[in-house]
N, C-alpha and C positions, 0 to 999 in steps of 0.2 A: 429381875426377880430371881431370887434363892430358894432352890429346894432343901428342907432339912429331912436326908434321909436316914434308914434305919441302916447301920454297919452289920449286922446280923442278923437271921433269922432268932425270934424270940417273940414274947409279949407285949405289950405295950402296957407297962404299969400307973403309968402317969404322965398326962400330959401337964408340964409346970408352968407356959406363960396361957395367957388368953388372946382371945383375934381382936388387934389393934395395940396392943403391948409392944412398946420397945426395948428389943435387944441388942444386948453386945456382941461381938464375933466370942466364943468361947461363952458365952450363960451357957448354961444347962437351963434346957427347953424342956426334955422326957426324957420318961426313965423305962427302958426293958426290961425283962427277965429274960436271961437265955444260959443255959445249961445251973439253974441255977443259984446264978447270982445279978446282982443287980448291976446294967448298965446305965451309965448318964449318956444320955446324945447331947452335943452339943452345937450350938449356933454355928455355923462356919463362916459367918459377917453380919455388920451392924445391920440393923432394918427393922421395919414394922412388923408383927405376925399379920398376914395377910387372910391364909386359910390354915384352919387346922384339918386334915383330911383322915384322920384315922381316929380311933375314940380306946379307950382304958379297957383294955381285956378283949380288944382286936390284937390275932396274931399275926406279925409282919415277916415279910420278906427280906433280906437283902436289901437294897438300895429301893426299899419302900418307900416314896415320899410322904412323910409325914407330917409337915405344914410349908407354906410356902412365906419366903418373906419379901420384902418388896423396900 
């Protein structure tokens, strides 16, 4: 299992796959706002979306996990 976390404290603008969606290492999953402007997170490996654990206009942390892939 893969956590995809958040690199910055910021927003959580959009989450872009859904639970059971398969991704590539590098898709863009979500997108933050932080100081600003807009971040893409990306996949960090192939896998299924498992859980998505934060929802759109939740504000994160750091190394928030924000869905898990499997």
């Amino acid at each position: 299992m893969t956590n995809v976390v958040s690199p910055m404290v910021g927003k959580l603008v959009s989450v872009d796959v859904n639970a059971g969606e398969q991704v590539k290492a590098n898709d863009a999953v979500a997108t933050i706002e932080a100081m600003k402007m807009m971040v893409k997170i990306y996949a960090p490996a192939d896998g299924a979306v498992k859980e998505i654990k934060v929802n759109p206009g939740d504000v994160v942390n750091t190394d928030t996990v924000i869905m898990t892939l499997e």
